[in-house]
MARGU-836822 format. One record per residue (C-alpha): x, z negated, y; residue in three letters. Coordinates in pm, whole numbers, plus 32768, in hexadecimal, padded with zeros to 4 digits. Each point is the difference from the previous one (the first is absolute). Layout:
// MARGU-836822
XZYALA ...
END
This chain:
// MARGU-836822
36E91EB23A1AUNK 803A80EE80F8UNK 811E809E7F4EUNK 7F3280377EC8UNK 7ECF8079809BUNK 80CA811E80B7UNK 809D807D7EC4UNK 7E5280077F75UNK 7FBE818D7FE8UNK 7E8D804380A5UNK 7F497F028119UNK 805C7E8E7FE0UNK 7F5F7EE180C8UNK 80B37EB58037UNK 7EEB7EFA80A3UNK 80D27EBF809CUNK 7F247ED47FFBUNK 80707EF780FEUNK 7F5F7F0C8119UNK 8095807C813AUNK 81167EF080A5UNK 7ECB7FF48138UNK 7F067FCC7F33UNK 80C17EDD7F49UNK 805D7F5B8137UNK 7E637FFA804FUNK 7FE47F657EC4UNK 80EB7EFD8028UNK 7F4E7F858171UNK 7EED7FD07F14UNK 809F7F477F0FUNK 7F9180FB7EDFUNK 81AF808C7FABUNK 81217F5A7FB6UNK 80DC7FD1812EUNK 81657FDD7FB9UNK 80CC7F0780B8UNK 80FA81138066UNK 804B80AD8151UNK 810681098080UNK 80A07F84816BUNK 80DF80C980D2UNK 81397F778079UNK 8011809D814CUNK 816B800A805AUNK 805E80997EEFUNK 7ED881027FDFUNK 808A814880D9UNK 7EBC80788072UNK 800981367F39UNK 7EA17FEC7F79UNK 804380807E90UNK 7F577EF77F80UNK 7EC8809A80D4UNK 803F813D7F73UNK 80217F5F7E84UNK 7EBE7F5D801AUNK 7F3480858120UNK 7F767EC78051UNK 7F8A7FAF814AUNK 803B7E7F7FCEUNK 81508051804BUNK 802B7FA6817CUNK 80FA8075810AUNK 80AE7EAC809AUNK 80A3804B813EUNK 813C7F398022UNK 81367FC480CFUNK 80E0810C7F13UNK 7EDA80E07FD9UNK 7E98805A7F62UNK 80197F867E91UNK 7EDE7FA37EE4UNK 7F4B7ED27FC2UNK 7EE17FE67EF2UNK 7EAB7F8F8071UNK 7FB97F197F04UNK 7E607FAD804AUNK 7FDD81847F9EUNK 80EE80357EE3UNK 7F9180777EDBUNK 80F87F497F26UNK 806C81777F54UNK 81527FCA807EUNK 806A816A8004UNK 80897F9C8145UNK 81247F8A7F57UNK 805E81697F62UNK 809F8034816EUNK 817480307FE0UNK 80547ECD80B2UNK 80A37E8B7FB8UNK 7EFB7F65810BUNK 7EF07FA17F0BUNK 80047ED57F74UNK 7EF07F8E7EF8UNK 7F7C7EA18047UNK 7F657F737EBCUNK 7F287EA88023UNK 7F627F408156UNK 7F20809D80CEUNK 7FD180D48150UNK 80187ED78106UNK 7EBA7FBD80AFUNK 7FFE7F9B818AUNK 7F5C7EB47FFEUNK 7FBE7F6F8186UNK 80307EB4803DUNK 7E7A7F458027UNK 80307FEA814DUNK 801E81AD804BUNK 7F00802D7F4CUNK 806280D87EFAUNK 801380027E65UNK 7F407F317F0AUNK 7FF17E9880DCUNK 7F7A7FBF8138UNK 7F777EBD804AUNK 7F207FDA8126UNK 7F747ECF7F47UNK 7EB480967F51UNK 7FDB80C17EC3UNK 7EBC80F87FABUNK 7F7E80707EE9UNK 7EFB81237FA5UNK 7ECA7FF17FABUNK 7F3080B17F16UNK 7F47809680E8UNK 812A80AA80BBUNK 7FD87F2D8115UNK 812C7F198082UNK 804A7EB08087UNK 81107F0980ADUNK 815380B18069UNK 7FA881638078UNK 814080607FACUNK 801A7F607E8FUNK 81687F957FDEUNK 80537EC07F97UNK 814A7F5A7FD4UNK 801D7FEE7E6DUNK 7F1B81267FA0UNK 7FD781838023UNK 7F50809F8104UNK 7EA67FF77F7BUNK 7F14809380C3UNK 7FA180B88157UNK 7EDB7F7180CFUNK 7EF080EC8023UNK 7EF17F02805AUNK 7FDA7E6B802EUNK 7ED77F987F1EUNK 7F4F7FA18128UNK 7FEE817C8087UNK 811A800F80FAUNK 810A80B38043UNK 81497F32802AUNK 8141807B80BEUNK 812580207F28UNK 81337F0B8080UNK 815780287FA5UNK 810C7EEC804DUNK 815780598094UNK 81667F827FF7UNK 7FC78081815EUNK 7EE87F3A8064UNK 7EC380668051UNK 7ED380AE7F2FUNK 7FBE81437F81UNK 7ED38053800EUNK 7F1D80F67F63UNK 7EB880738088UNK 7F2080DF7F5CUNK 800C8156808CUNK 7EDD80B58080UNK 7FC7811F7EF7UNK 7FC5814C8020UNK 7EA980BD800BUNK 7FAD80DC7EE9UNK 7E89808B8060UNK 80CF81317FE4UNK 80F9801D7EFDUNK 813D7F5B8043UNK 812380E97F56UNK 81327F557FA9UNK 814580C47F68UNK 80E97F537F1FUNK 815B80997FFDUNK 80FD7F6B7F06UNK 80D5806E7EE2UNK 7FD47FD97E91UNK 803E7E827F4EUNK 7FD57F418100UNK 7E7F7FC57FE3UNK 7F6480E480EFUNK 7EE780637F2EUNK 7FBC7E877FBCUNK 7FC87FB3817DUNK 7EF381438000UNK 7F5C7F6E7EC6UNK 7FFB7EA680C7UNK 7F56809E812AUNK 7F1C80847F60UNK 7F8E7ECD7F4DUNK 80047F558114UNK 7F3080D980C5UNK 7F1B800C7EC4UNK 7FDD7E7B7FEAUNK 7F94801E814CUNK 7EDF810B7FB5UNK 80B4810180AEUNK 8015817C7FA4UNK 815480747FB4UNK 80D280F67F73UNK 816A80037FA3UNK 80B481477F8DUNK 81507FE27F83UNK 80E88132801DUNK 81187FD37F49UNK 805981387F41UNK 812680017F75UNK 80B07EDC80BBUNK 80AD7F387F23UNK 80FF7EA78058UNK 801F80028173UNK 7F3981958009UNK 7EF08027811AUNK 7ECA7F297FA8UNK 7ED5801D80F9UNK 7E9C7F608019UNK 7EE0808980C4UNK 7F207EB58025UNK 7EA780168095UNK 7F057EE3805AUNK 7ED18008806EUNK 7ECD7EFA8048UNK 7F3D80BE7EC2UNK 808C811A7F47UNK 7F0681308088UNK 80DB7FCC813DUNK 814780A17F06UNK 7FF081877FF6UNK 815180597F93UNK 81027F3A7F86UNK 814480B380B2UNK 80337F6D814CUNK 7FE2813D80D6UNK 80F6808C8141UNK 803D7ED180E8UNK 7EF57F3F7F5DUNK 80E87ED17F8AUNK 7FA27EC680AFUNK 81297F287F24UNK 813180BF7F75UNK 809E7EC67F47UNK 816380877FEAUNK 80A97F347EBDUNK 812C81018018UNK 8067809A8149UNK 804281567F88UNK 7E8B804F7F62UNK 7F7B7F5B813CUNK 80BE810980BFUNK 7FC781107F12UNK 7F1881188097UNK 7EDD7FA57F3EUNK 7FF17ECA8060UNK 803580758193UNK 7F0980FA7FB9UNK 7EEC7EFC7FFAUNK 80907F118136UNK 7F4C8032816EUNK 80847F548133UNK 7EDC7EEB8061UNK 7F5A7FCB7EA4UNK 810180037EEDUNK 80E27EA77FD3UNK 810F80227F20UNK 80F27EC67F5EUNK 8120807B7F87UNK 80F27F757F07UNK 817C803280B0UNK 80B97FB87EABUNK 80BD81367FD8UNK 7FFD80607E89UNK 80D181587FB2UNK 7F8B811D7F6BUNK 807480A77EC5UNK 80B180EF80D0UNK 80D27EA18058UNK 806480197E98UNK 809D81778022UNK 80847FC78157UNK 80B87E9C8021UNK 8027803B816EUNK 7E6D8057803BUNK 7F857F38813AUNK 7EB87F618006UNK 7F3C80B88134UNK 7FA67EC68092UNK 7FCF805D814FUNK 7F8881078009UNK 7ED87FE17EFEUNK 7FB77E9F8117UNK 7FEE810F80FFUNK 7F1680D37F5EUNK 7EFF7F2E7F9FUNK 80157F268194UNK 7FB781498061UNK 7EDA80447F28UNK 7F527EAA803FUNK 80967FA3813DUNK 801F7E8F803FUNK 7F227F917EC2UNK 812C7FE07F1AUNK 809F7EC57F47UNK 816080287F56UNK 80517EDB7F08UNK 81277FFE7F0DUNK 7EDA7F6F7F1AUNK 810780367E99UNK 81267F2A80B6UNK 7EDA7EE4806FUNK 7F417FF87EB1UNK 813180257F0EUNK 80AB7ED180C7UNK 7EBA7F307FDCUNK 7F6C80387EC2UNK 816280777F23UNK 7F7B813D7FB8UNK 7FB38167809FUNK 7EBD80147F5FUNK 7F607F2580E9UNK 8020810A814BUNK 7ED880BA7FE7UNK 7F237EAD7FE9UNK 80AD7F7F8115UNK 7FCE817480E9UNK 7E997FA47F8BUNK 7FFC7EDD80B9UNK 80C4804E80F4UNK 7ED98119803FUNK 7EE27F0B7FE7UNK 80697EEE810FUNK 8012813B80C0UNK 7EB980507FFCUNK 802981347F58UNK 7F527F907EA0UNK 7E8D80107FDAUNK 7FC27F157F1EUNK 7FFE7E818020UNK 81577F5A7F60UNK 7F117F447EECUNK 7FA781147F9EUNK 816A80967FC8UNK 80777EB17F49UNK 7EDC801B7F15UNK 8071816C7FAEUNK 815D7F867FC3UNK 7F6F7F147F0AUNK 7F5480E37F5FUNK 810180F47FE2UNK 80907ED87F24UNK 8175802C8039UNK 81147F58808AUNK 7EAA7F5480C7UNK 80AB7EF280D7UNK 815180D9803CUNK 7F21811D8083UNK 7F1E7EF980F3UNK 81467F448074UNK 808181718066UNK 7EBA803F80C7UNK 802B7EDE80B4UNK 8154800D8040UNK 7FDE817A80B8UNK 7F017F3F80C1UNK 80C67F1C809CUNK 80D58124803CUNK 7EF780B580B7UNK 7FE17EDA80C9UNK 81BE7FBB8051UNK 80E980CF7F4BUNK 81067F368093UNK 7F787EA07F72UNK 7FBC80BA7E95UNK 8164809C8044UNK 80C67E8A8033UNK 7F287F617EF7UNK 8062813F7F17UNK 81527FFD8032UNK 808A7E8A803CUNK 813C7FD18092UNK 8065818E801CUNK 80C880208105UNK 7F97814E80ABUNK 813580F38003UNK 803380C5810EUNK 808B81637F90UNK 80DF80148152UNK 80DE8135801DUNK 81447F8E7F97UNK 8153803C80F1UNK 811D80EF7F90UNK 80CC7EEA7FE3UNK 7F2A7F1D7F19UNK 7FE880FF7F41UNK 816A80357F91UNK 80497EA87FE7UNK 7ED67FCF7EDDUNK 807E81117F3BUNK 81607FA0801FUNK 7FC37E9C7F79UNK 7F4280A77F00UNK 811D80E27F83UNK 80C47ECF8015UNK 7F147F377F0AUNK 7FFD814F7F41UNK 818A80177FEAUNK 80D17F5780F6UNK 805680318162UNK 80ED80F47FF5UNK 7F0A80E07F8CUNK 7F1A7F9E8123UNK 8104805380C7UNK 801481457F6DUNK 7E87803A8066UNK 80387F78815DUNK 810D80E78053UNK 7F4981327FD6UNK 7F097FAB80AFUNK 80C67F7E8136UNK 809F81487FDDUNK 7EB180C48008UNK 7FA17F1A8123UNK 810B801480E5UNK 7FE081BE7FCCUNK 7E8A7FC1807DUNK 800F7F288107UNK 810981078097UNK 7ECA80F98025UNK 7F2F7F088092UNK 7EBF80647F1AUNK 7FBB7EAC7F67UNK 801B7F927EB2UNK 7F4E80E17F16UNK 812B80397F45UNK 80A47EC97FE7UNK 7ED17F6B7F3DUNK 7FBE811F7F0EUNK 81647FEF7FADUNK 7FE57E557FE1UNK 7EE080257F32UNK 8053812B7EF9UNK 81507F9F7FEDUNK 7FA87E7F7F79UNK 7F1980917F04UNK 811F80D27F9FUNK 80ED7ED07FEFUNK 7EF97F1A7F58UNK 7F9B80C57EF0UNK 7F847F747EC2UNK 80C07FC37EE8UNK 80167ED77EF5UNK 80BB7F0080CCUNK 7EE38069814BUNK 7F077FE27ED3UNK 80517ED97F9DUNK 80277F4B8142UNK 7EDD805C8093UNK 7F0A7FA07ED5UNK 80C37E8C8011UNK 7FE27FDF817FUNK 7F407EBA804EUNK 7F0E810680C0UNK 7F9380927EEDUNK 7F9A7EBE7F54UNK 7F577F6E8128UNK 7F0481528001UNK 7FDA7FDA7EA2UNK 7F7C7EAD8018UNK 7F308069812DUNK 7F3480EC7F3CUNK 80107F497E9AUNK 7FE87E887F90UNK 7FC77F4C7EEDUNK 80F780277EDEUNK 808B81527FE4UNK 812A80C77F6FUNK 80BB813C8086UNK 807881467F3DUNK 80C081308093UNK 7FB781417FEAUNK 815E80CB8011UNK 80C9811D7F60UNK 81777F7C7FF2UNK 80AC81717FF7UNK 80F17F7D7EEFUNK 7F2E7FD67F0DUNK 7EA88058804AUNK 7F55812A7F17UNK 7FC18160808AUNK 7EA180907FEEUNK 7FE3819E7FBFUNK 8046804F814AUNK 813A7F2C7FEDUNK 7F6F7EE9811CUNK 80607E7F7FA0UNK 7EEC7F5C7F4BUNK 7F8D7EB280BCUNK 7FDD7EE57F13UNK 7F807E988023UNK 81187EEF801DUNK 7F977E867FBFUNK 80427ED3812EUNK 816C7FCE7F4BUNK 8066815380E7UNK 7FBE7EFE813AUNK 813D7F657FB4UNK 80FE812A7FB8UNK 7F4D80518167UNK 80AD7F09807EUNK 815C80207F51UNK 7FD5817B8060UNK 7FB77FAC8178UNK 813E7F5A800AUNK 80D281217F76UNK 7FD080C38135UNK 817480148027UNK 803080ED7F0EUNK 7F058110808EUNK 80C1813B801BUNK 81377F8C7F82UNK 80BA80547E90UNK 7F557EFC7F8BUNK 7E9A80318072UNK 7F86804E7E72UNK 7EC080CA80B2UNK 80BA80C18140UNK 8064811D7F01UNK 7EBE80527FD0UNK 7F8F81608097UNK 7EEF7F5F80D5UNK 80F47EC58098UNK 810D811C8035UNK 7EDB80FA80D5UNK 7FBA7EC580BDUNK 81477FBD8063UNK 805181638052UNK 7EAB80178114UNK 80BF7EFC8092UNK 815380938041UNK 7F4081608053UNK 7F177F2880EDUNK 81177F9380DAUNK 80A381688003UNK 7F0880A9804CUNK 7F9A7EFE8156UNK 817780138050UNK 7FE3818B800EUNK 7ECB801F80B3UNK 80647F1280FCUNK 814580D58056UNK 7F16810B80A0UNK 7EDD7F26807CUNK 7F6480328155UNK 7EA77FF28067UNK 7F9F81567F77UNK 80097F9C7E95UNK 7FAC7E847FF6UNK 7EAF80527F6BUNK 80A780A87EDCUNK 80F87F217FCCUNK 7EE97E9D8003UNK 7F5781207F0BUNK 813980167F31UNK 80367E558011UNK 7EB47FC57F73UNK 7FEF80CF7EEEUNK 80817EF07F1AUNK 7EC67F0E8042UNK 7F6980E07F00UNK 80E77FB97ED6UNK 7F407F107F61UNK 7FC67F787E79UNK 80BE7FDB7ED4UNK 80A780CD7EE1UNK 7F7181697FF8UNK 7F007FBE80EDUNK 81257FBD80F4UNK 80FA81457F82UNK 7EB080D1807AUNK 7FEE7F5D8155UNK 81918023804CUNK 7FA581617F75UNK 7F63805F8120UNK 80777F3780E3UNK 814780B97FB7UNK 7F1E81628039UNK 7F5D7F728148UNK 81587F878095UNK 80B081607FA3UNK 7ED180CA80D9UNK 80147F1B8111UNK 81887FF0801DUNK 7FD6818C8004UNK 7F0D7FF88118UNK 80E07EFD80C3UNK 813680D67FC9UNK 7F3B815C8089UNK 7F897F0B8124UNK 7F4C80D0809BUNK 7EF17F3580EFUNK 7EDB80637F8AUNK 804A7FE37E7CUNK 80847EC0803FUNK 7ED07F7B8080UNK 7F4C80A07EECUNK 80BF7F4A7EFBUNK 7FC47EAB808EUNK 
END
């Protein structure tokens, strides 16, 4: 259509028509679109970190996982919009999992968790809103049903949760906060993930209660995961409500549901040390710049910093996304659950009956969105309990440095599972070599390991027989049925060079291959033998032949630069080691990165060979 309507002489106007993939996903929540069974996943040892399917789609629901060989992708599969542009990434990690369903954590009855606690008493509600028996409403064969808000009689009960642990959890009501002046809370979040829903529930909550209010949504032109910010007001009668902005330092809540537009400077504008309290979501969910920059760090630190320093001690950080996806199955449920979190604070002011009847009105997802509340306030109460009954039987992992020596020996039994051990051997020699120049300066190790990290990612590169082992390993399908169950079938997403079609720019076109590929996986992850030899039908390839070559280049080029090492140019030379951590991807996207990574290494070998100090120093 295009084509045609460029050839048109005079003004032409071509109007496209279609329900955005955000809006669809919205839909399906509701029930009111078609949701198909079908879901990308990312394989990540085989994914190389190089982000091109971030740059293909620009879609922040592509996640950075940090992992033992790197920062590679992982798809965030509550937020997904189910477009699956993703996919148009030049890479064989993506695998398209057809059927089942996005596993759900599910608690034992005794944590406390999922659809089935027994503590021996069901409720049910009333018409009148009021309700009865269990205050918590679980019961061992049905849904959660309801949260208590009052006993018929009038009272208040406590709210008890049983423990593996033993002991009670208990839930008093907090003492809420005056408004005889207007209490101002902000609402900081990004777009999709229901922010404007928990304004609209304040403020029916507050209205139930008789309460002025007034809730201004700013929201411009934030779109999936853009800026999304709520000025909410309440009052005891709605004269008390002059403006609807929350002025300079007038914020007595900022409820943080994403760290960075908590710590954005509007939102610090309108903290003051001694009167604003501020719950902050820790969950750290990139930017679109992540999608332009794969190795774009998430300020986590510092933003905490900021905003301690602009409310002083009156702070609460909660990974709120990690807690509520665990519980519940799905992202969604955060920003109920930092709602609740803020109420058994005391940093609500309205009564929790009157929030559950606004979530009922509000008529969606009604006894998801109440389990949610309750659940952040428990949380509120011991994140450590809500943490254990979260996360059964998660061993925490301690990210220890790891020794020189451990080191080595992972990546040489790697190379070994990825060829055999002479070509381990191959690896370890090197960097022996490297090790014994360095420890004759006496200036630690900084070499050693760049040159034991780049050169493995040299020696392990990707190609069909790495491919194919790595989307077999028994790894991969024990995180597949981690995140999926049910019955479900697998299709790659690859671009054999042999005979894949070219596209106009002559790139490989990726195609869909059905779950027969699994098993020439396997036959091809035992041909390994053949890699590089005259019989290796894909090493005469241009891109398996540039592989090999950064290799043989790699270890020439540490051989020279250790013949003239000394403790004036070890910074340029740990410089020079490294650059290969940034050759990353597949195909074309790859022949770019060696591209300049053949430019960077060429100015940096010049700067070591002029060695003079001070330009050395500069090059590092």
């Amino acid at each position: 259509m295009q084509r045609a309507l460029r050839e048109y002489a005079g003004l032409s106007v071509l109007i496209y028509d279609q329900t955005c993939a955000a809006e669809k996903r919205r839909r399906r929540k509701k029930g009111e679109y078609a949701d198909p069974a079908k879901r990308l996943f990312i394989n990540d040892a085989v994914c190389e970190g190089c982000g091109d399917c971030g740059v293909q789609s620009n879609c922040t629901s592509i996640m950075p996982l940090e992992t033992e060989f790197g920062r590679k992708r992982a798809i965030d599969q509550s937020s997904c919009n189910k477009d699956y542009s993703c996919v148009k990434g030049f890479c064989p990690s993506f695998v398209t999992v057809e059927g089942g369903k996005l596993r759900k954590n599910t608690p034992s009855p005794l944590q406390g968790g999922g659809a089935g606690i027994s503590n021996g008493m069901p409720f049910a509600c009333g018409t009148d809103h009021s309700y009865q028996s269990d205050p918590l409403g679980w019961d061992g064969d049905s849904e959660f049903a309801s949260q208590t808000a009052v006993n018929r009689d009038g009272t208040t009960p406590s709210l008890t949760l049983p423990l593996a642990e033993g002991g009670d959890f208990s839930l008093s009501d907090p003492e809420l906060p005056s408004c005889d002046l207007p209490f101002n809370i902000l609402l900081n979040g990004i777009g999709g993930t229901g922010v404007i829903t928990i304004g609209a529930l304040l403020g029916m909550a507050a209205h139930l209660e008789g309460k002025g209010v007034s809730v201004l949504d700013m929201t411009g032109m934030s779109q999936k995961n853009g800026s999304v910010t709520s000025h909410i007001r309440i009052a005891q009668s709605p004269a008390a409500i002059r403006a609807q902005r929350i002025a300079t330092g007038e914020a007595d809540l900022i409820l943080g549901c994403d760290m960075l537009t908590a710590g954005a400077h509007d939102a610090i504008a309108k903290m003051r040390p001694g009167r604003t309290h501020v719950v902050v979501n820790t969950h750290q969910t990139p930017t679109g710049e992540f999608t332009k920059s794969p190795d774009w760090q998430f300020p986590s630190a510092q933003v905490r910093a900021l905003i301690e320093e602009s409310v002083g001690h009156r702070a609460d950080f909660i990974d709120a996304t990690k807690l509520a996806t665990a519980l519940m199955g799905d992202s969604i449920a955060t920003n109920l659950f930092m709602l609740g979190f803020a109420y058994q604070k005391g940093a609500i002011p309205v009564s929790e009956g009157a929030l559950l009847r606004a979530i009922e009105l509000n008529g969606v997802a009604i006894e998801s969105n109440k389990t949610s509340f309750l659940w952040g306030r428990r949380a509120a109460v011991d994140p450590a309990r809500v943490e254990r009954i979260a996360l059964p039987g998660k061993p925490v992992v301690l990210q220890l440095p790891q020794s020189l020596d451990a080191f080595i020996k992972r990546r040489a039994a790697f190379l070994t599972d990825y060829q055999d051990r002479a070509y381990a051997a191959r690896y370890q020699a090197l960097v022996e070599q490297v090790r014994a120049a360095e420890a004759g300066l006496g200036a630690g190790t900084r070499l050693t390991m760049a040159v034991a990290k780049s050169y493995f990612k040299l020696m392990a590169y990707k190609d069909e027989y790495e491919v194919a082992r790595l989307h077999t390993d028994s790894g991969f399908v024990a995180k597949l049925k981690t995140q999926f169950e049910g019955s479900f079938t697998l299709k790659f997403n690859l671009a054999p060079p042999l005979f894949s079609r070219k596209d106009e720019q002559g790139h490989l076109i990726k195609a869909e291959y059905g779950s027969w590929v699994w098993h020439g996986f396997k036959l091809l992850a035992r041909m390994k033998g053949l890699r590089g030899g005259r019989f290796d039908p894909f090493g005469y390839t241009a891109e398996r032949r540039m592989e090999r070559q950064l290799i043989v280049d790699y270890h020439a080029t540490m051989l020279s630069l250790l013949a003239t090492l000394d403790t004036g140019n070890l910074a340029a030379a740990v410089a020079i080691a490294g650059l290969p951590e940034k050759v990353r991807g597949f195909g074309h996207v790859k022949a770019k990165a060696i591209a300049e990574f053949h430019s960077e290494t060429a100015r940096l070998l010049e700067s070591y060979a002029a060695r003079p100090k001070d330009a050395i120093e500069q090059a590092a």
